[in-house]
KEDREN-293517 format. One record per atom (N, C-alpha, C, O): x, y, z. Coordinates in steps of 0.001 Angstrom, whole numbers, plus 500000, padded with zeros to 6 digits. Atoms other than C-alpha are relative to their C-alpha. Layout:
# KEDREN-293517
XYZ/...
//
This chain:
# KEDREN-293517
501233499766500758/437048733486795679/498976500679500898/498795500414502086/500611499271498789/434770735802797067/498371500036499005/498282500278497802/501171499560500565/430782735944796511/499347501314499560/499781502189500310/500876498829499811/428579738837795559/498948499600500532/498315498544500550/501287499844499656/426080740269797161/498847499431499888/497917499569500682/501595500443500968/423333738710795270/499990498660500193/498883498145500028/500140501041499774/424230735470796041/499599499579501503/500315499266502454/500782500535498690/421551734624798722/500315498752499989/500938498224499068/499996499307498421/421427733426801418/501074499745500278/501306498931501173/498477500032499006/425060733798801964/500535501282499872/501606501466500450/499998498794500644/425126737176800600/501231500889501501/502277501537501528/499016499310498834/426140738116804446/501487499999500411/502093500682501236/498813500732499602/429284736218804267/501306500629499023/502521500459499121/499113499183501162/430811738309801341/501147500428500538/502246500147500059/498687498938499636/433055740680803526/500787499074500824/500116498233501422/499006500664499109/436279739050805430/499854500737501203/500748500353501957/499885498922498371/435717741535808682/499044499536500757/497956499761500227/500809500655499119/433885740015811054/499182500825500507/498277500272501132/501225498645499550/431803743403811984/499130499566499112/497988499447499556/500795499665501100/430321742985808719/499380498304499602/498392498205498874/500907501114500830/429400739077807980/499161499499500631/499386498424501189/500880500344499889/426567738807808814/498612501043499589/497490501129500089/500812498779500420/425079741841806755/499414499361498760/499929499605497669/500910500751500646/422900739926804934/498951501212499408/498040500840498668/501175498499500967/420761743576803586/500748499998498932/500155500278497890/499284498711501247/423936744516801161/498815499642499126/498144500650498902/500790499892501431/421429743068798231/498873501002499846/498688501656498819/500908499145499848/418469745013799599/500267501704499764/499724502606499125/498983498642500196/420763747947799959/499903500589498906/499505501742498739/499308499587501633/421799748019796235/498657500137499728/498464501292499348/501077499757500880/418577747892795097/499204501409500282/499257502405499561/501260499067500025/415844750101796454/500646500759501976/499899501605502468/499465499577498367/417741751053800524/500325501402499837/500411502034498784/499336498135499623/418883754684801825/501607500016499199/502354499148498746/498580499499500907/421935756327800209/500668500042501153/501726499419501245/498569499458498962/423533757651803481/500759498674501101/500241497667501581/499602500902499016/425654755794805641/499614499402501659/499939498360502229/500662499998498993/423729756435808771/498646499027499764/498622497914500289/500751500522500829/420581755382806947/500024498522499548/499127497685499650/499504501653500598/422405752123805347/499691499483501290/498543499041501335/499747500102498276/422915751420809307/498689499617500732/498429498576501335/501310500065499464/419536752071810372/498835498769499503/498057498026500103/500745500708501032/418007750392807335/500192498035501093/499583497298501869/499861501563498993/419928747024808482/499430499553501295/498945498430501428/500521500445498905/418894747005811824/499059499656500160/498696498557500579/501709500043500383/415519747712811222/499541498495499287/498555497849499640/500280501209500703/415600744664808879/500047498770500239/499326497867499816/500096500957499482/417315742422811041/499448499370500976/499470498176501274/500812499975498352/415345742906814249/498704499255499351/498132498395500021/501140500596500275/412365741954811790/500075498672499335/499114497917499182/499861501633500259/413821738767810477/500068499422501088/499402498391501184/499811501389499206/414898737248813562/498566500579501071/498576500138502221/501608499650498939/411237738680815485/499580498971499038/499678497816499450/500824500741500525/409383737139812367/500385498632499826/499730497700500294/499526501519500086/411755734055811151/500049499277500939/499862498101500629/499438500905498875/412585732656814542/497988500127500379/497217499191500590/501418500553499363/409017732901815538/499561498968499436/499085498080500145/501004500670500943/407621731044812575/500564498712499597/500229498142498559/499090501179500184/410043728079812907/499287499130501044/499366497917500847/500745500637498929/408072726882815830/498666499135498662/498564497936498398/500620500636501033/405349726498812919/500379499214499175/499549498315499039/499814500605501028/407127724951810175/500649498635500493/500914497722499711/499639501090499922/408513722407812958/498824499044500466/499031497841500628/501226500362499785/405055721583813816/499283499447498774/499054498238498729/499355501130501180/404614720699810418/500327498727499135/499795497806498514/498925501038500319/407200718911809581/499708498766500273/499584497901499406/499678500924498871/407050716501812617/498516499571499985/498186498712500803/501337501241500583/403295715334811178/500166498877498955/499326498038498632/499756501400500996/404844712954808719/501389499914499896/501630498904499234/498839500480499281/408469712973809675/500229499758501673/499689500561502435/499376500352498863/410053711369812988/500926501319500116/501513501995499271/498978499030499719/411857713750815068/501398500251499465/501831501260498910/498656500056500161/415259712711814686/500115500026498388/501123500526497890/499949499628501410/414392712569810829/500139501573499487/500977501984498684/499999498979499909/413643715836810980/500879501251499950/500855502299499304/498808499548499386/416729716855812760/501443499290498865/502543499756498572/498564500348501042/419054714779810287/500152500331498737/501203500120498133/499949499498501503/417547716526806646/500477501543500738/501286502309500215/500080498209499896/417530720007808273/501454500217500106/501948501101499406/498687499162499587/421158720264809700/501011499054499539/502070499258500132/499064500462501425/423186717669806776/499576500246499134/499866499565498150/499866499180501482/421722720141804257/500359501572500897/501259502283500450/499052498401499711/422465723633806361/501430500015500728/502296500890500761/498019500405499285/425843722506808134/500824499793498576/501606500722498375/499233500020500636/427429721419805204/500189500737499312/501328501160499114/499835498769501113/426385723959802573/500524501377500737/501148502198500066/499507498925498991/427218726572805281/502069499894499951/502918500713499598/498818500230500218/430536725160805425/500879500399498636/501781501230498525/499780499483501046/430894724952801756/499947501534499578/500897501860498866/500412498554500403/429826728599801123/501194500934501032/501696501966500587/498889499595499658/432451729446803795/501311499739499625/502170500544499985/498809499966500646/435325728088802014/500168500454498974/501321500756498666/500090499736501103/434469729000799081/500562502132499955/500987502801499013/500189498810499418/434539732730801137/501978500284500436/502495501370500697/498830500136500019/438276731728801503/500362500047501570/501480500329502001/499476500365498628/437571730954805554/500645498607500058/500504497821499121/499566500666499747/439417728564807054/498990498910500545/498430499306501567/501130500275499506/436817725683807607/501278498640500984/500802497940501879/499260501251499277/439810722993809063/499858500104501446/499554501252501773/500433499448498524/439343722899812892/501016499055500625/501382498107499930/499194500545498863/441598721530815713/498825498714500552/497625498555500325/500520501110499684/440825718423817326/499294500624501091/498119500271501193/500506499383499022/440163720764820500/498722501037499583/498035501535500474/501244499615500021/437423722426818844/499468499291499468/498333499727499275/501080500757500585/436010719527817105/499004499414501320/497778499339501393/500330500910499021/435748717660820391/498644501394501267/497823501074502126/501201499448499387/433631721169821699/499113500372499421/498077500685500008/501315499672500569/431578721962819029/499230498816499771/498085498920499331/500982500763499871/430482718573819256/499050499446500956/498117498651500841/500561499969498553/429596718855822876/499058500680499887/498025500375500484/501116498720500270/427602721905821721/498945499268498916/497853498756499165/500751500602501157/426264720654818616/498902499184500940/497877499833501153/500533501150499685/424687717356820471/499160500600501208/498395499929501901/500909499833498493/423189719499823343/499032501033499298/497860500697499462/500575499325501168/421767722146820879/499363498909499522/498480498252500073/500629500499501522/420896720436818044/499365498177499791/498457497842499029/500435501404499478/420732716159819399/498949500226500702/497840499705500586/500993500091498731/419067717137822158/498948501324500577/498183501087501512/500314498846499887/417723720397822488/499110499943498940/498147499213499175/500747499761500719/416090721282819256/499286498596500082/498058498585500170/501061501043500548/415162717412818762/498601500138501669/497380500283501722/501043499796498665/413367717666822384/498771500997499424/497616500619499228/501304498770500451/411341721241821134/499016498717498787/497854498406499049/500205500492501077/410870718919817642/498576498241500190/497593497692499691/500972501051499144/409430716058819728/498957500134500769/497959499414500735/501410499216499454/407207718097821919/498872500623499278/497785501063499652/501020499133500311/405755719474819523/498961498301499100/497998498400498340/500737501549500748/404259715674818072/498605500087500586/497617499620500019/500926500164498972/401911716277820959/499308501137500470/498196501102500996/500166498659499736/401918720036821438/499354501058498823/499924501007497733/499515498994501136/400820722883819231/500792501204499778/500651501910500776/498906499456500757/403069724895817851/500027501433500812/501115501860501197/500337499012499069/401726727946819812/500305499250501075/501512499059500930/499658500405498964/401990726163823060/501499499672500302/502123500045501295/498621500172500093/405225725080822479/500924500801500199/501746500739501113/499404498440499506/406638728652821908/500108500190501380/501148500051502022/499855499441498522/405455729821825351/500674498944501100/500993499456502173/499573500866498839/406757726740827477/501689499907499046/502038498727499012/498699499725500685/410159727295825551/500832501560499954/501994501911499752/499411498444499613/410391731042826171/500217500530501062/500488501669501444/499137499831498506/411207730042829504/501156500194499780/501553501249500276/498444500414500396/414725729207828301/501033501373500636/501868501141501510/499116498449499480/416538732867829159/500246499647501230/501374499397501655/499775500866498577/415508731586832756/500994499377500509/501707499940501340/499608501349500177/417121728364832692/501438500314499630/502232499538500164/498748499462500447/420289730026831203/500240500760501198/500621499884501974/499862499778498876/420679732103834158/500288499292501223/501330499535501832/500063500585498887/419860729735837013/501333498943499584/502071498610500511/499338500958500000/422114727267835375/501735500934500058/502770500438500503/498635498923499625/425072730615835252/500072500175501897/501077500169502607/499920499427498887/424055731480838587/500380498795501658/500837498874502799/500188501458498997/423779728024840478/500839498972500046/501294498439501058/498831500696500180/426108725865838547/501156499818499860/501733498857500369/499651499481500327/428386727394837113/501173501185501557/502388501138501753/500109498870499083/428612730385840168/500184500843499577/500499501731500369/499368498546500498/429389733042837863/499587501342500959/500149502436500898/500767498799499218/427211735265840402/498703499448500227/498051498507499775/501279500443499405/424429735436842327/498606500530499150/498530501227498139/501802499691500848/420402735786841285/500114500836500769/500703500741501846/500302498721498938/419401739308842468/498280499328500465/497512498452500067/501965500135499883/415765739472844038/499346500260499252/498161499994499455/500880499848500843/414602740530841190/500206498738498614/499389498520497720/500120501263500457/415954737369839543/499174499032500388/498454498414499603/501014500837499167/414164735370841981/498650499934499640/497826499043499432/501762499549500332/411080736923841280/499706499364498465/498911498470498173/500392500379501177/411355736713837629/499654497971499691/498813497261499139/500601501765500049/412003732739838246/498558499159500495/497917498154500189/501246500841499171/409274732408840732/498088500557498847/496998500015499028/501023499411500919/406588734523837794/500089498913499209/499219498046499295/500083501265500510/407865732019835423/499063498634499956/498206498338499123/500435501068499367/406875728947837023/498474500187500127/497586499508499612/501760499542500226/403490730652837718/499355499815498569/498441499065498228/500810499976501264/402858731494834203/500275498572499261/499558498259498311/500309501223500352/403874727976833558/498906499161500562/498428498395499726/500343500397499242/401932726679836020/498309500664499141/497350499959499454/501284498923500359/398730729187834186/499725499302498844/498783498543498614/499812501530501095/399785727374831061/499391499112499916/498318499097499312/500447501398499935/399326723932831721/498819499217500660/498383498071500550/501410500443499048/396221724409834466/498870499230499441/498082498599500145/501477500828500206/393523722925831569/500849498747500015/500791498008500998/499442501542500180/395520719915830635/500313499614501406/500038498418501505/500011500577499139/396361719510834268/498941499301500846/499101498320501572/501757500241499167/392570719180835743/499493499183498782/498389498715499059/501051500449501547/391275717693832170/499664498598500437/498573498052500596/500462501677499760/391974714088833029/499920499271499028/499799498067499252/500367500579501043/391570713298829482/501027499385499843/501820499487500778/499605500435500413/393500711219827507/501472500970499042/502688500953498848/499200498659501400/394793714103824897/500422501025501400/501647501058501282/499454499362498910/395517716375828287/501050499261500286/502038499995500242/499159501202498999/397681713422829828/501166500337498721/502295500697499055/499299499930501007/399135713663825843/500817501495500272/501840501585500952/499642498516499543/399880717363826142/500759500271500842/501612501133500629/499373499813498701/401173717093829628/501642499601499298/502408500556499173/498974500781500281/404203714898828327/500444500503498593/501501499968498258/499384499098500889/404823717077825212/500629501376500833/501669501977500562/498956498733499196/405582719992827878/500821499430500788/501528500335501231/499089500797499609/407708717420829593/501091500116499409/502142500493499927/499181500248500713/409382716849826717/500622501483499600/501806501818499639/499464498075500430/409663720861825585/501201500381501509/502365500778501451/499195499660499421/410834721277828881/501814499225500319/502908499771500463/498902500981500697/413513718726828504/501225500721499025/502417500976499198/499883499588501248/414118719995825438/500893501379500164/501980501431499589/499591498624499475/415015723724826814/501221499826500975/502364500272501077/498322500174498826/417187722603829549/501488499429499180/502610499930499262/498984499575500905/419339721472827177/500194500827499119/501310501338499214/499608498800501075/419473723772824598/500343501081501285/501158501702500603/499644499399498771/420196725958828021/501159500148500139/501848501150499945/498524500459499880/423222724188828785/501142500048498760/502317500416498751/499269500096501616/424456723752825181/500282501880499853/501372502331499502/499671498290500137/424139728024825160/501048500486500944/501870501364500684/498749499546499744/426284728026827957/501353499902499856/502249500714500089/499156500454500393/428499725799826789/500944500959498866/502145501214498778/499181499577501756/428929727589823026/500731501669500947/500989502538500114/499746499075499937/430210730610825456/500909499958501307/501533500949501686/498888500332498878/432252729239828421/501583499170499098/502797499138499301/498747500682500415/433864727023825812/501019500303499335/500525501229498692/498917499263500062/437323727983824635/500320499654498253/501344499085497874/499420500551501511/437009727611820366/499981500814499421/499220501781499455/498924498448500753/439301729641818072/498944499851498617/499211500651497720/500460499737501621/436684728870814820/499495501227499847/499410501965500829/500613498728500828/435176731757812658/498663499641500511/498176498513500436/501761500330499410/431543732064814262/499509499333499032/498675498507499403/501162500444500488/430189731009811092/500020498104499735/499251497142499730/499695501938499901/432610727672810649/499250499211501213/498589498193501008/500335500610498643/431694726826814434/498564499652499435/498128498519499640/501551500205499933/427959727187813242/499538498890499007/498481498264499084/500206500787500652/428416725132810501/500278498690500427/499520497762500144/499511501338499637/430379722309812058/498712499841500996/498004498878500705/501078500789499100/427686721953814813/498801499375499791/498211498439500331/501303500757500663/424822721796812435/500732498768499475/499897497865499438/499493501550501079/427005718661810494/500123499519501092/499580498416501027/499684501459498792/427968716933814118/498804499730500652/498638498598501106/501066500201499487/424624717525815438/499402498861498665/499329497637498770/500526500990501079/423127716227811807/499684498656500354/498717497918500544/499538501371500286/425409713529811881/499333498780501405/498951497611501372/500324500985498435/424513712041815620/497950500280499956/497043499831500657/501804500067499868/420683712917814869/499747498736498773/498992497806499057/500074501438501011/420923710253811503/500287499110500891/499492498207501152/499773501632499255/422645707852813753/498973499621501032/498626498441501000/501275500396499266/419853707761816323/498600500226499253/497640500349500013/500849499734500909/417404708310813620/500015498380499159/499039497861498617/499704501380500940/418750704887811905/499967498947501284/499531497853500925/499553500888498930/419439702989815356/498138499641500377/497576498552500499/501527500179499534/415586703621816282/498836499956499213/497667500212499499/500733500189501093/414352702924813099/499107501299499264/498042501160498663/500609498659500108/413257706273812377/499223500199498539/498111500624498228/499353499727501558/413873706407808876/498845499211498902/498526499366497724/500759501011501096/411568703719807770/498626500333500113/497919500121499128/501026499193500142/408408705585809281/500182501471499742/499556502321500375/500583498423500656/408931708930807365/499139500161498758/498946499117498135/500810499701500911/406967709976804959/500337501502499241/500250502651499676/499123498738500683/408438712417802712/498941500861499183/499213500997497990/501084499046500700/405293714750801590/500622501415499777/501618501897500317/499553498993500355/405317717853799849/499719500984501575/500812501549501584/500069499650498782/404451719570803546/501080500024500565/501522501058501065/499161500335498495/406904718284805636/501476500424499337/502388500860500039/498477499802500839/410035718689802453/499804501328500347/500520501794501232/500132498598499914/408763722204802285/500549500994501629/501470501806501535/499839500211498692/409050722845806024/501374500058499883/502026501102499910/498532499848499920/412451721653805825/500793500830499872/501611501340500638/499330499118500630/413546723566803597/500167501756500278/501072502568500083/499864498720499471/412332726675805013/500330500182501505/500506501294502003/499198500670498962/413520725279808096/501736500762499810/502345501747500227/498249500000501163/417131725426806279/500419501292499832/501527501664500219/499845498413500917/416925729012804658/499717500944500772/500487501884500969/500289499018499116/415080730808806920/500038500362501419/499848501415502029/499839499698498419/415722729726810411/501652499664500295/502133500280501245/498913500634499997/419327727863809995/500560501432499571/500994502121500494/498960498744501097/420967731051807256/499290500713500513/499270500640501742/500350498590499799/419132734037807398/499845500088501366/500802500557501982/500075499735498692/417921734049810699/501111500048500969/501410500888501818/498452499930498830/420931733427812607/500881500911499024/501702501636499585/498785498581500039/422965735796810427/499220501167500194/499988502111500382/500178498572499329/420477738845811342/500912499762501437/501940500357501761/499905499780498752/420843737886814681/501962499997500370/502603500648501195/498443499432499581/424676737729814750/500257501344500081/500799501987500980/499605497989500629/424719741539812800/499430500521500949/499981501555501324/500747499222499251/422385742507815130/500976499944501501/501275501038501979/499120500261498990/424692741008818317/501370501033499989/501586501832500901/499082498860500784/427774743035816447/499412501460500145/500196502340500501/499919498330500512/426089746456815858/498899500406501336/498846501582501696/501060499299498933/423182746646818861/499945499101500889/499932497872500830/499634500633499047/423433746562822347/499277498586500557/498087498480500261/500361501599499478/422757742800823955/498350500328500374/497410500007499646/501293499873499719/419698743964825910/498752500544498876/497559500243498878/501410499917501252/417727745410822685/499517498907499296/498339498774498963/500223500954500644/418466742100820967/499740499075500617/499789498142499815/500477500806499028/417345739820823970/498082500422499823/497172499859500431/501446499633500822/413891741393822270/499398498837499534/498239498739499939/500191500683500909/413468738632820189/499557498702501036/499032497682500590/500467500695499211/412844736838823407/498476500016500470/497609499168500680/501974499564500117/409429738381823806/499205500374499201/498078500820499417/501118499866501118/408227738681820576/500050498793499269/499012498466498695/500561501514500496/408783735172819242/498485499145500724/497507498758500085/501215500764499471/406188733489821373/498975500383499092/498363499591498375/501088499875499988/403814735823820542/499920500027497846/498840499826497289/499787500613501356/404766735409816514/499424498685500155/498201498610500038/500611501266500198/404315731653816744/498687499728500617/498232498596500451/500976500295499675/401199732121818516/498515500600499007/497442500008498897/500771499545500913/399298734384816048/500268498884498598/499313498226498187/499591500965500854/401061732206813274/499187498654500063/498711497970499158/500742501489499206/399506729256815148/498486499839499536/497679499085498992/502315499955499933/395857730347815335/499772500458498427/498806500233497698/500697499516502101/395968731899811431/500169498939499310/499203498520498673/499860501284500887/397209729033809815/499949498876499931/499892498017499051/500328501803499954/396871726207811451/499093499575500863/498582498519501238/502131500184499190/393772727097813394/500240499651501427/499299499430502190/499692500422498162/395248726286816935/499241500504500884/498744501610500673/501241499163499540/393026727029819295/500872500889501549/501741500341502228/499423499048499415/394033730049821627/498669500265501268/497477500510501079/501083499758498618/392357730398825529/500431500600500653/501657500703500619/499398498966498704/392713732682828329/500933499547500896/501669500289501547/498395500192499005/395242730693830278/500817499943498980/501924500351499331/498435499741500354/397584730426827272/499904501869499798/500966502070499209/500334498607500424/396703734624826758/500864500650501368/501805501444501354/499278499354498983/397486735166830509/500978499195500470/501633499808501314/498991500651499870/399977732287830888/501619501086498912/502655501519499416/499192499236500730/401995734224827695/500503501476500775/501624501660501249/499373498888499005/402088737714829458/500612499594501584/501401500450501981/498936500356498766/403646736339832794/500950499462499970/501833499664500804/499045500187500486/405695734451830951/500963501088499232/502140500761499079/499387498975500825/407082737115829146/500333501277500786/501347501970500696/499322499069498591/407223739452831982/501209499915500937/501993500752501385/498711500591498884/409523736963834210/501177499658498804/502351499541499155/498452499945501002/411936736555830862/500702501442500134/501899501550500400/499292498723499978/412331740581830769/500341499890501906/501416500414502198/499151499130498742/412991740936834750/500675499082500342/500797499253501555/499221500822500035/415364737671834586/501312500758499349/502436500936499818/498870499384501266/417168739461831279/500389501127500721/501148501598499874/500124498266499448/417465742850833177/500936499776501826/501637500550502477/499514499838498757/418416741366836494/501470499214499738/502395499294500547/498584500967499939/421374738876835097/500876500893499599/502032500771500004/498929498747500333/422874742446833219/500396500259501660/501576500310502005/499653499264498405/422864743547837130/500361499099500960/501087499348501922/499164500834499351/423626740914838514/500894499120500377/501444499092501478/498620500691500182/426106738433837604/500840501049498548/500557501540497455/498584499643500476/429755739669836839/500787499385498959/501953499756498824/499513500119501084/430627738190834082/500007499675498913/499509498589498615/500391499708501470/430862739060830465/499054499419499080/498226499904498309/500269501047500894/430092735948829026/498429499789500059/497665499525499131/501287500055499553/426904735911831168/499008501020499101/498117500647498339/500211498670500471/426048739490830058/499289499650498656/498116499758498301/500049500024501637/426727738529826280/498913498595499617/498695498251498456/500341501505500768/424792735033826152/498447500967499661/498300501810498776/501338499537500554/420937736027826225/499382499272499141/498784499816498213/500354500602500753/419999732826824807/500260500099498720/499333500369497957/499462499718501004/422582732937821847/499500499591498776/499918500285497849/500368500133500710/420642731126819462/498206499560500095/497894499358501268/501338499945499850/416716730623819046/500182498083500170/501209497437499960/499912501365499920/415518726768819770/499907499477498599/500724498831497944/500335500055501598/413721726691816429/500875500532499486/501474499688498820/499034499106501282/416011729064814545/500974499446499317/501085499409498091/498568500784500825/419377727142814118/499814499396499712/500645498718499109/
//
């Protein structure tokens, strides 16, 4: 059984060729898109570069949110046992194979739980304390962190000097970051401090979990893999969600459902299938983009809608941060040897999946 086009948001999943599922435009296409084939081509790119710039930014917002009248791990157990499973479903239905080996259950749940347990719930938790803008930039370290942990742990290759640098800018513009809450002394500073604790937390795994989903050795269909991790992650975010009583302080408002849901649709589906098509059809380093324009998405997002307040250290904390991600991204193409390294580039957004 095969879908049409029109049936969003899986629309991308239509074709069996793996070049092609994650072309999530055909509907746009048919309607009002270019005739030529070059054109069709262009069109997509163009389209997906601006979903996963705008969607993945604006997930930082909607988990900010959320996580005002749901518990983290609540959070983490509606969002990914409603997009893991229906993902799944919508792939069999696509006539993939969704059955998996015990040897990839046992790694996409290694992934899943470092992603999606621990990783996203960390960003999801920081942000209880953080705003949603702040959060972004102490999370768009992550590219970093993927590196040092290829280059150090791993050994795939060494940091060039211009890796170095980019790590040691980093740290600065973190360090530029966090300078009011560090001197404040206050109460709500001290709060703050321990939400970038937690973000950073939060990043180092989702770090590890990215290198994992690309050292590790599993034969699924990218999109099954993506689905099973959102359902094992889900599943282990309910169980510590129920163990720590989670469940009994949520509060299920129209806010926080909403959130979810676009949580679900727009950062879980759409967003991660631009960014696959985009991985498929344009080279790694154009789409490692999305690394320096999310921040600054969730930070305008931040201050328009939810009034966050925006100061000259997060203004010049953001550009140094965003400087030492591009000469990190630029020096790991040149400097570590192998592929896998090359191809990661922070494979999925923190917010996004």
């Amino acid at each position: 059984m095969h879908l049409d086009a029109g049936f969003a948001p899986f629309a991308f999943l239509a074709s069996p060729k793996r070049a092609r599922t994650s072309d999530i435009s055909s509907y746009f296409m048919t309607q009002f898109g270019p005739r030529t084939t070059a054109q069709q081509h262009e069109f997509r790119v163009v389209l997906c570069f601006a979903l996963v710039y705008i969607l993945w930014g604006s997930t930082y917002l909607a988990m900010r949110v959320a996580v005002r009248d749901l518990p983290p791990f609540v959070v983490g157990t509606s969002r990914y046992l409603v997009s893991g499973p229906i993902m799944l479903l919508a792939c069999a239905l696509m006539g993939r194979k969704i059955r998996i080996s015990r040897h990839d259950f046992w790694r996409l749940l290694v992934i899943g739980v470092a992603l999606l347990s621990v990783g996203n719930m960390g960003i999801v938790w920081g942000e209880r304390y953080v705003e949603s803008s702040l959060a972004a930039l102490v999370v768009a370290l992550m590219p970093i962190w993927v590196v040092a942990i290829e280059a150090w742990v791993y050994r795939a290759g060494r940091m060039t000097r211009q890796g170095y640098m980019g790590l040691t800018a980093g740290l600065l513009g973190l360090l530029v970051l966090l300078w009011p809450r560090i001197t404040s002394g206050t109460h709500l500073g001290h709060l703050e401090l321990l939400g970038c604790g937690i973000l950073a937390c939060g990043s180092l795994a989702w770090s590890f979990g990215s290198v994992f989903s690309h050292r590790f050795d599993v034969h699924a269909d990218i999109f099954v893999g993506a689905g099973w991790q959102m359902t094992l992650g889900g599943l282990v975010n309910a169980m510590i969600a129920g163990v720590s009583g989670q469940f009994q302080h949520a509060r299920w408002t129209a806010p926080a459902i909403e959130s979810i849901a676009y949580l679900v649709v727009f950062g879980s589906w759409i967003g991660y299938s631009a960014f696959i098509f985009l991985l498929e059809h344009v080279p790694t380093p154009k789409v490692a983009t999305y690394t320096y324009v999310n921040p600054i998405v969730a930070l305008l997002l931040g201050w328009l809608l939810l009034h966050e307040h925006i100061d000259a250290y997060m203004l010049v904390g953001m550009v140094i941060i965003i400087g030492s991600v591009a000469l990190v991204n630029t020096s790991k193409l040149k400097g570590l040897h192998d592929e896998r390294v090359e191809s990661d580039l922070a494979p999925m957004n923190v917010g996004g999946n």
